[in-house]
C-alpha positions as CSV (number, residue, x, y, z in Angstrom):
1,X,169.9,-9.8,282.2
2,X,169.2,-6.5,282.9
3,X,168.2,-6.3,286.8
4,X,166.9,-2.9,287.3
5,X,164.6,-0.6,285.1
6,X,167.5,1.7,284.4
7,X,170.3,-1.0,283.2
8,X,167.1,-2.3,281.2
9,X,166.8,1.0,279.3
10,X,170.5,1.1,278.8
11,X,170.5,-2.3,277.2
12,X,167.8,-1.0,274.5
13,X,170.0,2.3,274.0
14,X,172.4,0.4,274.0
15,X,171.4,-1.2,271.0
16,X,170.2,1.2,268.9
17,X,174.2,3.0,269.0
18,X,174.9,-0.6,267.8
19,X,173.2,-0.6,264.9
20,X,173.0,3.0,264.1
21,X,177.3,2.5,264.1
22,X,177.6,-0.4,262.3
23,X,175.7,1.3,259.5
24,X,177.7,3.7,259.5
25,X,180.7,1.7,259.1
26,X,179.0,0.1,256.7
27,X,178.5,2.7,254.1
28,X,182.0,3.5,254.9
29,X,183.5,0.9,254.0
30,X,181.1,0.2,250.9
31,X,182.2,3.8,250.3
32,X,185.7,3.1,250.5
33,X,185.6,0.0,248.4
34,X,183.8,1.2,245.5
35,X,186.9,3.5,244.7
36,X,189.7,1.2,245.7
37,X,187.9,-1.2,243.0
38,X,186.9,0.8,240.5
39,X,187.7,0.1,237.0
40,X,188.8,3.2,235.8
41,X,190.2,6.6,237.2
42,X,187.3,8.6,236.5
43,X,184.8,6.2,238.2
44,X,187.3,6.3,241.1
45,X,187.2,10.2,241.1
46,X,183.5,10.4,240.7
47,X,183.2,8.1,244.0
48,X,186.3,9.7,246.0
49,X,183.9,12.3,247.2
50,X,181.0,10.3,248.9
51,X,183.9,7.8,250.3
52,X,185.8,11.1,252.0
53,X,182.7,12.4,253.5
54,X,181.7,9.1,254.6
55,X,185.4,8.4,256.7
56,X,185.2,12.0,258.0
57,X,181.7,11.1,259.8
58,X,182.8,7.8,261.1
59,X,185.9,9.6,262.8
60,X,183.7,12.6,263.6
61,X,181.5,9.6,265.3
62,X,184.7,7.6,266.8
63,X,184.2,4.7,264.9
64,X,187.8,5.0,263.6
65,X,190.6,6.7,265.2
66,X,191.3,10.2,263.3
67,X,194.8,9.1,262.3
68,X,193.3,5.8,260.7
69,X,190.7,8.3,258.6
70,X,193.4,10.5,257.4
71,X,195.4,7.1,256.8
72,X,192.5,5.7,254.7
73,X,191.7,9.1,252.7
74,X,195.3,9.4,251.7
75,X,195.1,5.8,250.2
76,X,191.8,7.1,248.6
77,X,192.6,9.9,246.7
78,X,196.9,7.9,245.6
79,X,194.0,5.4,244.0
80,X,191.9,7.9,242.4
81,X,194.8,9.2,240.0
């Protein structure tokens, strides 16, 4: 519990980073998944750009670390030949 009217308003802030980052994580890794299992190598290519842009803002966010997004686009685009 929150004892003063500022650590109050920080609780509700807070809260809306939560859920405003785990959406974005979210889509990422919906993103992310829908080229790793797609069933051929053109759907995989016509996904590879939406999945990209949406590791690229959850690093630009700090969500993941840089090195993991660069780690998770090259796995991207070795699965979209």
């Amino acid at each position: 519990m929150p004892n003063s009217k500022q650590a109050t308003k920080c609780v509700k802030r807070d809260e809306v980073r939560r859920l405003q980052n785990k959406s974005t994580t979210s889509e990422m890794r919906t993103a992310v998944k829908n080229v790793l299992s797609a069933e051929s190598s053109e759907a995989a290519r016509e996904a590879l750009p939406l999945a990209m842009k949406r590791v690229d803002k959850a690093a630009k966010k700090n969500l993941i670390h840089a090195n993991a997004a660069a780690r998770v686009k090259s796995q991207l685009s070795r699965a979209a030949k």
